[in-house]
N, C-alpha and C positions, 0 to 999 in steps of 0.2 A: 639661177641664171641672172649674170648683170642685167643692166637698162641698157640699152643703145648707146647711152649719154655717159653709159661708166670710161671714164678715160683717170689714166693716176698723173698729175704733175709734182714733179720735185720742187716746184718752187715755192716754197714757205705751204709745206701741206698740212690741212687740217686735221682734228682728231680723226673723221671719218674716212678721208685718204689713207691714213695709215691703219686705221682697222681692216678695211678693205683689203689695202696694199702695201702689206706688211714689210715687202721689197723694199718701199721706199726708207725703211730706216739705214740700208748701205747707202746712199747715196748723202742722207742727212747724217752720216754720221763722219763722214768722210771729207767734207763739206768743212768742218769745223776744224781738219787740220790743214785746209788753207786757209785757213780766214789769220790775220795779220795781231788778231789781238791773241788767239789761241795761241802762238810763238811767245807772247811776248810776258803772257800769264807762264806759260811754261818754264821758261826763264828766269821769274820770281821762283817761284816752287822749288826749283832746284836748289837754289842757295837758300832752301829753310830745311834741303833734307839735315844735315847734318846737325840742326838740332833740333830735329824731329824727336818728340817721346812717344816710347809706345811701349803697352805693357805685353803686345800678344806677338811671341817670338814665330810663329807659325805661319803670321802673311807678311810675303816680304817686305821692308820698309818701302819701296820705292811705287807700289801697288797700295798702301796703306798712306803714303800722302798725296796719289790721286784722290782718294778718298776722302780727305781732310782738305786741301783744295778745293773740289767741290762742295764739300758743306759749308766752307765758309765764307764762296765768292759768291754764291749763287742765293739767293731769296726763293722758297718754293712759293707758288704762286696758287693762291683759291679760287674754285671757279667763279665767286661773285666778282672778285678781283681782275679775272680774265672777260669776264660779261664788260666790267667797269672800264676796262681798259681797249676791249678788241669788238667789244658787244655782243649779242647774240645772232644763230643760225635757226632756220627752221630745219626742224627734225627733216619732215615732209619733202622741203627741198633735196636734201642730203638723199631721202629716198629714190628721189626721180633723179639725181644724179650717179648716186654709186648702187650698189647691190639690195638693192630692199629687204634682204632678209638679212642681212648679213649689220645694214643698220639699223633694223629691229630689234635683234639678238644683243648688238653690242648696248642697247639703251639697256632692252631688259636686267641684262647684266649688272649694268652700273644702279641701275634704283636697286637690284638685292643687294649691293654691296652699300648703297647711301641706308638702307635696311636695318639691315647688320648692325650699324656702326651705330645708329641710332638707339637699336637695343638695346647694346652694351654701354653705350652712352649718353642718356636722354640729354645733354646738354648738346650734342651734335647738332649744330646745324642745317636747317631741314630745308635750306634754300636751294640746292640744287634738284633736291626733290619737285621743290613744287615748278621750277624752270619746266622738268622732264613734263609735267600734269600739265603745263600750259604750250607741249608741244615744241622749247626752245631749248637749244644748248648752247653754253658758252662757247665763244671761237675759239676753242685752243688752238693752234698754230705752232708750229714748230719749226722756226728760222736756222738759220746756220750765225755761228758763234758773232760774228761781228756784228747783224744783225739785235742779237739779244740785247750786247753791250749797249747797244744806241739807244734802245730804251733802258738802260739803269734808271732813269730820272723818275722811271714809274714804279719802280720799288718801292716798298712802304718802308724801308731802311735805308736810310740816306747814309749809310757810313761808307768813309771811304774805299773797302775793299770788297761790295757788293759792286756785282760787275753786270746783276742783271736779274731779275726774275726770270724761275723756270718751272716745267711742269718735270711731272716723273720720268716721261721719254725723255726730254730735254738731258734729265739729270746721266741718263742712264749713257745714251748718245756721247756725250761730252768724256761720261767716263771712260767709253770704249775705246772713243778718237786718243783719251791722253796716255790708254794701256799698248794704243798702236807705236808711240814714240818711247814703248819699253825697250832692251836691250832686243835684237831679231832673235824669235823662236822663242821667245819668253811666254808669249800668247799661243797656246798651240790649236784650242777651239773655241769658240765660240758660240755660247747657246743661249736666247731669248725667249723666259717664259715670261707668260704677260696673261692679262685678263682685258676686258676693255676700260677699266676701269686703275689699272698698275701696270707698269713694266720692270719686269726683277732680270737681270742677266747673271749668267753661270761665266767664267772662266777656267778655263784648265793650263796649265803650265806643263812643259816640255817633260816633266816630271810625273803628271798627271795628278796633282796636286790641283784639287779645286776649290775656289771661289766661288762666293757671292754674295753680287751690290745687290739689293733690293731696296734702296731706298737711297739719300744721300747721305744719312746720318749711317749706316750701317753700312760695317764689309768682313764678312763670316768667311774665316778657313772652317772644313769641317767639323774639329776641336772648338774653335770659338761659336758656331751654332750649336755642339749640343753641349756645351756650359751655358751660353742662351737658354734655352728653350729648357734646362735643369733650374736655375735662378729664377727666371721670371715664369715656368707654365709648368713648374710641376713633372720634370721631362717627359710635356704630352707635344710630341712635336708637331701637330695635325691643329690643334690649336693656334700655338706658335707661329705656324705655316699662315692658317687663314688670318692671323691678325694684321699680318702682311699684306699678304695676296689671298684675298676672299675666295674668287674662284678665277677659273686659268683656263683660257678656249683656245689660245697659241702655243703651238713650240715653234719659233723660229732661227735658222741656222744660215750660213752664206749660201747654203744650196737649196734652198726655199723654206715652205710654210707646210705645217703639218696643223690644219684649221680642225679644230676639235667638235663645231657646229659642224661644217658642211661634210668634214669626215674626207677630205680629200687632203693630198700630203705632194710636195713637190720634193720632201725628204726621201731618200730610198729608205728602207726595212733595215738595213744593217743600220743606217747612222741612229735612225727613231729608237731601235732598241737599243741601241750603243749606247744615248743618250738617257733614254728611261732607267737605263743599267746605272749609270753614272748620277745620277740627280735624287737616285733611293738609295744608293750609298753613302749619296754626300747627306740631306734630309733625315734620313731614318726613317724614310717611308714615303710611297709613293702617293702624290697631290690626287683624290678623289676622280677629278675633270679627267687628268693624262690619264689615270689610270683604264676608265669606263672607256675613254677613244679607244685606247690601245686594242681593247678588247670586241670593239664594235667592227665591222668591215671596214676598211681604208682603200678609196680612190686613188691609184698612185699614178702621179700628173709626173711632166718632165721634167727633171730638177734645175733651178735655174744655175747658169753658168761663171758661178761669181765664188766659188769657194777657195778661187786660185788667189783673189785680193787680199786676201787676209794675209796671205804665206806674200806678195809681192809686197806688202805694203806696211810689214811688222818690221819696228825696227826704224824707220822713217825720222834722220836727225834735223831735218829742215824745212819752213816752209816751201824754199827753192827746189826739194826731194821731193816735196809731195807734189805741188803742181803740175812738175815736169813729168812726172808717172801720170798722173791723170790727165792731163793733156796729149801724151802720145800715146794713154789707150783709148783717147777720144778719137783724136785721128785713124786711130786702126779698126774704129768702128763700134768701140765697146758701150754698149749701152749703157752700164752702170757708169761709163766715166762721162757721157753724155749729162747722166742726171745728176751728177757730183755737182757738174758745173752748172745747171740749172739751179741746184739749191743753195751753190754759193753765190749764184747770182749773175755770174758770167755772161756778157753779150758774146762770146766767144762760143756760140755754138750755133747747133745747125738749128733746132726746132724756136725761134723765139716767138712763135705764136704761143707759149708757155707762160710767157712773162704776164700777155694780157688777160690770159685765161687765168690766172690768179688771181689777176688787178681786178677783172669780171666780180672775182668773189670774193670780192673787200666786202664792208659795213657802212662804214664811216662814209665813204665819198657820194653814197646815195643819200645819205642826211643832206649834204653839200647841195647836190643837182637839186632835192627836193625846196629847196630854200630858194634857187633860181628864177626867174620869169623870163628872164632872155639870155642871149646868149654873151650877149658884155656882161651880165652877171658872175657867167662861169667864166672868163676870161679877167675880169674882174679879182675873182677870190683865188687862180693861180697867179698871178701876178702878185698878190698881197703877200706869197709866201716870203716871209722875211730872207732866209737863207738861201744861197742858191749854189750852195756844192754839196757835194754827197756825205751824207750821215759815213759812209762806208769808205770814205776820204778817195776814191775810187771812180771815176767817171766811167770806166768800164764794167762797173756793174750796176745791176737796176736794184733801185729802193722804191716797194709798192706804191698807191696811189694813198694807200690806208696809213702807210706807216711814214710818204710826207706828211697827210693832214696830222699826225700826231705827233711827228715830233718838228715839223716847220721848217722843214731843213729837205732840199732835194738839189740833183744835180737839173741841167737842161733837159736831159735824158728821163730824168725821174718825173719833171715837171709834166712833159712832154706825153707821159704813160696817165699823170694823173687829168691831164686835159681828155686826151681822148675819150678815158673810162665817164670822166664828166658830161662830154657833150655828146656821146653814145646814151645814155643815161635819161639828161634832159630831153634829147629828141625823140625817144620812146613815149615817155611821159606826156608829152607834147603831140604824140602820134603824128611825128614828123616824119619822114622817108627822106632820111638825107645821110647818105654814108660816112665814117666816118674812118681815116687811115691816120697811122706815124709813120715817119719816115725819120732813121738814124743816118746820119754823115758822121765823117772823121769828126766835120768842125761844126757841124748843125743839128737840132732835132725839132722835125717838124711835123704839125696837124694841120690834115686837110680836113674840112668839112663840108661837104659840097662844094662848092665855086671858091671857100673861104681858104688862107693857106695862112697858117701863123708858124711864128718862130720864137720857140721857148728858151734860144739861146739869147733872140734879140730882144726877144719880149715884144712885138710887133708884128702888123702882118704884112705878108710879103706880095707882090705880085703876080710871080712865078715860083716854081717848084726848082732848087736846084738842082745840077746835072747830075750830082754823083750821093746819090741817096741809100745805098746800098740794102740798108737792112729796112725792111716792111712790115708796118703788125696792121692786120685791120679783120 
C-alpha cells in the first residue's frame, strides 16, 4: 500500500517516480516530441540517412539511424556524475513519499545488479554501492528533450554534436519519441522491460518483425541478437541477457504495468502472454524474473486508457502535429495529454501546483536558503542571476529552481518559482510562519511573502498585488 504522500508528477520525475509510476514514461516520452530541439536534431538525421552504412540488412535503415543518432548526440551519464551534477536523495525520504516497498525492492535490486557487475569486474566502480550503505541516491531525473540540451555544458564531452547527458530511460524515451516520427503503422507495439536498475524496450513492426534497443550502443533484429549472443557468449543467451539486464521486475505497455514484485498487472492475460510469447521468440528464452511472475498468481487492476496514443500519434511529421494532438486531447480531458504537458513544461495546464511540487524537490536551492540569514540575502542571490530569459527560449514554460541555480539562466516566471522555493525554505529554517504565494500574469510574475510583494519581472517590490494574476502556486 502507497503512503498518503504517494502522489506521481510529470514534471522532471525522478528515478523513484518512475519506478513507482511506470505510467509516467508516456507522458516523458511524448514530451520530447514537442520540445523544439527534438524537430530540429530530427532534421539533421534525416539528411545523414542516405549515407548511412550499415552492415545488418534486417533492421530497417530508418529505425537503425535512430539508433546511431542517439548514440552519438547523447553522453550516457554515471551516477557519481549525476550525484556531481543534480546531487543526492535520501532513500528514507523517497520512502515516506512514494511506496515503501516498492522503494525498497528497487534499491535492493540495483546493489545485486552494482554486485554482479563487480564480480565479473573488480575494477567496477563501487561508489554507488557505498551511496546505497550510506542511505543516499543520485537524483536521476528525467527531463524532456529541451531541458536536457540546456544542460549540454555538463557533459564531460564538450564536442560539438553532444546535445546533452542521459541516463538509460532517457536513452530509451528519446528512442521511442523518434520511432513515433516513423512512416504511420511502422510501430505497431510497444513493450518496456526494465529492472530498477535498466530500461531495454521491444518494438514490433506492422509485419511483426521485432526489435530491440536495450542500451544506446545496441539495436538487435532477432537475427542480429542470436549472432550476438553466438560471437560474444558462446550462444548461451541467459548470460547474454543478464549482461544486459541483470534482473527485470517490469513489463510495461500503453495499457499499463505488469509489476513483477507486487504481482499486480494493469495488462490484461491476452496481451502479458502475447507479450511473453513474443520476447521468447525474439530472445530464445524466457528472462528468469518474467518467467517466475508469470507463473505466480497475478492481481489483475484496470488497464490504463492510453493504448489508443500510440496508434493516434505514430507517424507524427511535425512539431505543429504533435502539439496540436496533445493539446486537444488535453482539452477533452485526457490525462496523459495533461501530463505530456506537465513534462514539457507547459504553463498551459490545469494542475500547476505541479510545477512547485517538483521545485519542493530540487537539492541545490536548499544549499542556497541554507547560506541566507535574511531575507535580502535571498532576494539578493535571485537578482544576481546573470540571465533573465528562459534556457527553453520560451516564457511559457517553467525551468525548475535547481536547474536556474545551474545553469544561471531563467525567465521572470522561472526566477519567480526559484524565489518562492527559497523563501518557503528560509522561513522554515527560521521557524518563521509566514506564507508564502506566486502569482503569473500575462506581463508579470509575482512573490508574496507575508505583507512583502515582489516582482521578478521588475526586480523590485511592489505595493500592491496586480489585478489580473491569473495563475497561483502556493
Amino acid at each position: 500500500m502507497a503512503s498518503v504522500q504517494d502522489r506521481y508528477d510529470p514534471v522532471c520525475s525522478n528515478f523513484f517516480d518512475v519506478l513507482v509510476h511506470p505510467e509516467l514514461i508516456l507522458p516523458i516520452t511524448v514530451s520530447h516530441v514537442l520540445s523544439v530541439k527534438f524537430w530540429e536534431q530530427q532534421t539533421k538525421a534525416l539528411q545523414r540517412l542516405d549515407s548511412l552504412q550499415t552492415d545488418d540488412a534486417s533492421i530497417p535503415p530508418l529505425l537503425q539511424l535512430i539508433q546511431r543518432e542517439v548514440d552519438r548526440s547523447f553522453e550516457h551519464v554515471r551516477p557519481v556524475h549525476v550525484a556531481d551534477v543534480h546531487g543526492l536523495i535520501s532513500i528514507d525520504d523517497e520512502r515516506l513519499r512514494l511506496d515503501p516497498a516498492l522503494v525498497s525492492a528497487g534499491i535492493e535490486s540495483i546493489a545485486r545488479a552494482e554486485i554482479y557487475r563487480t564480480s565479473i569486474n573488480p575494477e567496477h566502480n563501487t561508489w554507488l554501492l557505498d551511496s546505497l550503505a550510506a542511505g543516499n541516491f543520485p537524483n536521476y531525473v528525467y527531463p524532456t528533450f529541451d531541458v536536457i540540451n540546456a544542460h549540454r555544458s555538463f557533459a564531460h564531452s564538450h564536442r560539438s554534436r553532444i546535445l546533452g547527458s542521459v541516463s538509460c530511460l532517457d536513452e530509451m524515451s528519446i528512442f521511442c519519441a523518434a520511432a513515433l516520427t516513423l512512416p504511420k503503422w511502422f510501430v505497431a507495439k510497444v513493450c518496456v522491460l526494465a529492472g530498477a536498475s535498466h530500461y531495454t524496450v521491444f518494438l514490433w513492426d506492422i509485419n511483426g518483425n521485432g526489435y530491440w534497443y536495450p542500451a544506446k550502443r545496441y539495436l538487435f533484429s532477432k537475427g542480429a541478437w542470436q549472432a550476438y549472443v553466438a560471437e560474444r557468449f558462446d550462444n548461451d543467451p541467459q548470460t547474454a541477457f543478464r549482461s544486459i539486464l541483470y534482473d527485470c521486475n517490469r513489463l510495461i505497455t500503453t495499457r499499463g504495468t505488469f509489476n513483477f514484485d507486487s504481482g499486480t498487472s494493469e495488462i490484461p492475460m491476452w496481451l502479458l502472454q502475447e507479450s511473453f510469447d513474443e520476447i521468447r521468440d525474439f530472445l530464445g528464452f524466457v528472462p528468469a524474473d518474467l518467467a517466475s511472475a508469470m507463473q505466480r498468481d497475478i492481481q489483475f487492476e484496470p488497464e490504463l486508457p492510453y493504448h489508443e496514443i500510440l496508434r493516434q500519434m505514430s507517424g507524427v511529421a511535425s512539431r505543429d502535429e504533435a502539439i496540436e494532438m496533445v493539446r486537444s486531447a488535453a482539452i477533452d480531458g485526457r490525462t496523459w495529454a495533461e501530463d505530456t504537458l506537465l513534462a514539457y513544461r507547459s504553463v498551459d495546464v490545469l494542475h500547476h501546483e505541479k510545477f512547485l511540487g517538483a521545485a519542493r524537490r530540487g537539492t541545490l536551492y536548499k544549499q542556497i536558503s541554507d547560506a541566507c540569514v535574511s531575507v535580502d540575502d535571498v532576494l539578493a542571490y535571485v537578482t544576481s542571476v546573470p540571465v533573465r530569459t528562459s534556457p527553453l527560449h520560451d516564457r511559457a514554460r517553467i525551468v525548475l529552481p535547481d536547474e536556474v541555480i545551474r545553469l544561471q539562466q531563467g525567465s521572470d516566471r522561472d526566477l519567480a518559482l526559484l524565489l518562492h522555493v527559497l523563501l518557503e525554505d528560509f522561513a522554515e529554517r527560521n521557524a518563521k510562519q509566514i506564507s508564502v504565494q506566486s502569482r503569473y500574469s500575462t506581463h508579470e510574475s509575482i512573490v508574496v511573502y507575508g505583507d512583502f510583494i515582489f516582482s521578478t519581472t521588475q526586480m523590485r517590490a511592489l505595493d500592491s498585488l496586480p489585478e489580473d494574476a491569473p495563475i497561483v502556486l502556493s
